[in-house]
C-alpha positions as CSV (number, residue, x, y, z in Angstrom):
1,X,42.4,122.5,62.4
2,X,40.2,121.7,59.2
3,X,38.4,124.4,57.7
4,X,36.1,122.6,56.3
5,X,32.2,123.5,56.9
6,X,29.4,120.9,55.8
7,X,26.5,121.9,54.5
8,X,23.0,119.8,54.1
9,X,20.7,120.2,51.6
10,X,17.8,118.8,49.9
11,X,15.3,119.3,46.6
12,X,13.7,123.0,47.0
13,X,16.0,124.1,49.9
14,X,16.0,127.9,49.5
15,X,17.9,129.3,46.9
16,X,19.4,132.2,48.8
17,X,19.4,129.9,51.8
18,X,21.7,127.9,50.1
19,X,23.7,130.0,47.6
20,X,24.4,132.8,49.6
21,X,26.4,130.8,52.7
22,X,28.0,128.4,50.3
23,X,29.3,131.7,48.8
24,X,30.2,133.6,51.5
25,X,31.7,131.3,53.3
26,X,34.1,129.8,50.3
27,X,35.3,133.2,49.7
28,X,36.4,133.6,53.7
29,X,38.6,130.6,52.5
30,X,36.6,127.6,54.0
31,X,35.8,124.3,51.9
32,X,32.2,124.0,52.0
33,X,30.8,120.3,51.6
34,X,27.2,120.3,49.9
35,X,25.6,117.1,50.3
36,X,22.1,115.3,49.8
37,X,21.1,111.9,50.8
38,X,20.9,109.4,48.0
39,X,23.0,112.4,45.5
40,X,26.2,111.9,44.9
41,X,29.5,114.6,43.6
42,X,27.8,116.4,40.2
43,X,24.2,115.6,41.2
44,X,22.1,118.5,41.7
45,X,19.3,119.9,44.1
46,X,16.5,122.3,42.6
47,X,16.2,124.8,44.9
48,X,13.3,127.3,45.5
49,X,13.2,131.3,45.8
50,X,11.0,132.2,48.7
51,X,10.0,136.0,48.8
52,X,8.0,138.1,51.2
53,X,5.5,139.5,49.2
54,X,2.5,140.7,51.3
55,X,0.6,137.4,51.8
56,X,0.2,135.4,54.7
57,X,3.2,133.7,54.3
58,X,5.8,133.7,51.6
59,X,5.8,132.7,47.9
60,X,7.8,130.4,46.3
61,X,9.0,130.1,42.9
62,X,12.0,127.7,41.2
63,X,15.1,128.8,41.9
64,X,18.6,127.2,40.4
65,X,19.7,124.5,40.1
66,X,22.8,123.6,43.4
67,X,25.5,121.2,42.6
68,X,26.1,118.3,45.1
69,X,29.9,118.6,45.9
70,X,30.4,115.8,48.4
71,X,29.2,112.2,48.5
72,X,26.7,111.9,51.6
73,X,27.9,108.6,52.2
74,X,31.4,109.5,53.1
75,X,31.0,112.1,55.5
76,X,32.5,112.5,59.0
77,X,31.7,114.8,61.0
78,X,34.8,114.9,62.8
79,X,36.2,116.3,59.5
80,X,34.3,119.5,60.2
81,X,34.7,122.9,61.8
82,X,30.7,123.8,61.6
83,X,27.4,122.6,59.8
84,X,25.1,125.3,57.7
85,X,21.5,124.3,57.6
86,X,19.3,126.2,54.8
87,X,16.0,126.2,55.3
88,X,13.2,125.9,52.8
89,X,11.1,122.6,52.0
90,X,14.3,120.4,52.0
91,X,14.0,119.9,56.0
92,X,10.9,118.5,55.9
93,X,12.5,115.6,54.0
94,X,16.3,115.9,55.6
95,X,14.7,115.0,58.9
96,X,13.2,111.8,57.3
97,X,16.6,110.5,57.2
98,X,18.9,108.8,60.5
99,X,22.1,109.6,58.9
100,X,20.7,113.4,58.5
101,X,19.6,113.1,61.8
102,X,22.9,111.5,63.5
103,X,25.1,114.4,61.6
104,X,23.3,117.1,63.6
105,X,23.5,115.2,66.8
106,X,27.2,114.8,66.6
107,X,27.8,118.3,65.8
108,X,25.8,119.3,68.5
109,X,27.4,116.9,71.1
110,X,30.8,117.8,69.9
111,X,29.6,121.3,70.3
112,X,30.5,122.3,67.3
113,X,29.1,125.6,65.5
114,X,25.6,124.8,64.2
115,X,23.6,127.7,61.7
116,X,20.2,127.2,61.1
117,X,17.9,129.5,59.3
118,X,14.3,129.4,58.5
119,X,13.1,126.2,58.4
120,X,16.3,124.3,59.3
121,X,14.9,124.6,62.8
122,X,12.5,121.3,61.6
123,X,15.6,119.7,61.2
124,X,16.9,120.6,64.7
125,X,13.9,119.7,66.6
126,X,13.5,116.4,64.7
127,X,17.2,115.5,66.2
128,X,16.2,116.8,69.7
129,X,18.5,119.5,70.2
130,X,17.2,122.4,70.7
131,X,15.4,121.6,74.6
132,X,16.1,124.7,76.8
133,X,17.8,126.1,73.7
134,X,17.0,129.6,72.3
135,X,16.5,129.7,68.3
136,X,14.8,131.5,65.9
137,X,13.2,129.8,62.6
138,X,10.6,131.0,60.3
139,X,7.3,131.8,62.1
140,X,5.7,129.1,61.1
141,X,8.4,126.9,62.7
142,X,7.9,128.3,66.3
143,X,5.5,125.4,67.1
144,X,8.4,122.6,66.1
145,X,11.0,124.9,68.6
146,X,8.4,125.1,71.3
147,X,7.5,121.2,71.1
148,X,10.7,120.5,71.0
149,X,11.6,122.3,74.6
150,X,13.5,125.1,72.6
151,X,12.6,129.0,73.3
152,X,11.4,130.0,70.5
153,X,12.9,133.7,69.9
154,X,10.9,136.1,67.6
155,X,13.0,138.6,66.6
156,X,13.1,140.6,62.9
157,X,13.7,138.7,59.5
158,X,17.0,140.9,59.6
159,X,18.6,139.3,63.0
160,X,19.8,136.3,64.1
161,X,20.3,134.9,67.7
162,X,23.7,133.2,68.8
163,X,23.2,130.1,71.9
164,X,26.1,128.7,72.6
165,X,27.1,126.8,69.4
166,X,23.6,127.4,67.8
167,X,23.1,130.6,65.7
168,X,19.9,130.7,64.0
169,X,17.9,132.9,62.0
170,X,14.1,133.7,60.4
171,X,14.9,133.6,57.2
172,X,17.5,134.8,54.3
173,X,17.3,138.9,55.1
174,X,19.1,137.8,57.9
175,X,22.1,137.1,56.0
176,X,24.9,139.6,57.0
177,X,23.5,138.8,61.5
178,X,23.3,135.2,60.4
179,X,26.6,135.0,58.6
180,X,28.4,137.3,61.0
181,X,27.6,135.2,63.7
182,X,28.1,131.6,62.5
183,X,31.8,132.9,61.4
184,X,32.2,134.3,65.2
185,X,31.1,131.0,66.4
186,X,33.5,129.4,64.0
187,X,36.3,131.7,65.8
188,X,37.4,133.4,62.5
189,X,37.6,137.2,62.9
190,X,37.4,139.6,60.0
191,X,39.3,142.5,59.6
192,X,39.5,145.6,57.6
């Protein structure tokens, strides 16, 4: 079987968000696939550093620039073992698009490991996936999980919540839950 993971991204998806899976996850041996509607292989994304900084909701600042390794055009899904979903502002626009949208909706039909984090949940409830579902999202996000027939689970920035194929998280301190899971889900096992 493949091990190849895609991964969707937009303009200000969230640096850590981004970097940190794209990292992990190549150095467990997996061939991530970046990709962007309308970018193509060498494009980049700009991403965004969101911190938690004592305000009522987080700060953002410009984070680095992502290189676009895969042409959107060309992907099937059937190609792929799971999808990674960053959050930041690049759901917002992700969601925009039918191809975006038809991606998430075959991994989810083919049942397929699926990890969301932070805002990423927009993206899930904009492809109608996530009724009767639990999944966790930046606060700010519970309204799109609840509208969407999901259960919206609240649980600290450092956790993430596993149902079924769906392993989802509040944001990037959930990293080592987040990753952890998504890799279980994926059926690898790590050992020391």
């Amino acid at each position: 079987m493949s091990k190849q993971v895609l991964m969707l991204v937009g303009d200000y998806a969230e640096d850590y968000e981004t970097m940190v899976p794209y990292q992990f996850l190549t150095g467990l041996g997996y061939t991530v696939h970046a990709v962007c509607p309308d970018k193509k292989v060498g494009d980049t994304i700009a991403t965004a550093i969101h911190d938690f900084e004592g305000d009522q909701t987080y700060s953002e600042k410009r984070g680095h620039n992502f290189a676009i390794n895969y042409d959107f055009s060309t992907v099937n899904t059937n190609d792929y073992v799971g999808l990674v979903i960053p959050g930041g502002r690049s759901p917002e626009y992700l969601r925009m698009n039918d191809r975006v949208i038809e991606i998430v909706r075959e991994f989810d039909a083919a049942k397929k490991p699926i990890a969301s984090v932070c805002h990423g949940a927009q993206l899930l409830a904009a492809a109608d996936i996530l009724k009767g579902r639990l999944c966790s999202a930046y606060p700010a996000c519970a309204a799109e999980v609840k509208l969407a027939g999901g259960q919206y689970a609240d649980i600290p920035v450092t956790d993430a919540v596993t149902d079924g194929h769906l392993v989802t998280a509040p944001a990037w301190p959930a990293h080592p839950a987040w990753m952890a899971q998504f890799i279980k889900a994926l059926g690898a096992t790590i050992t020391l």
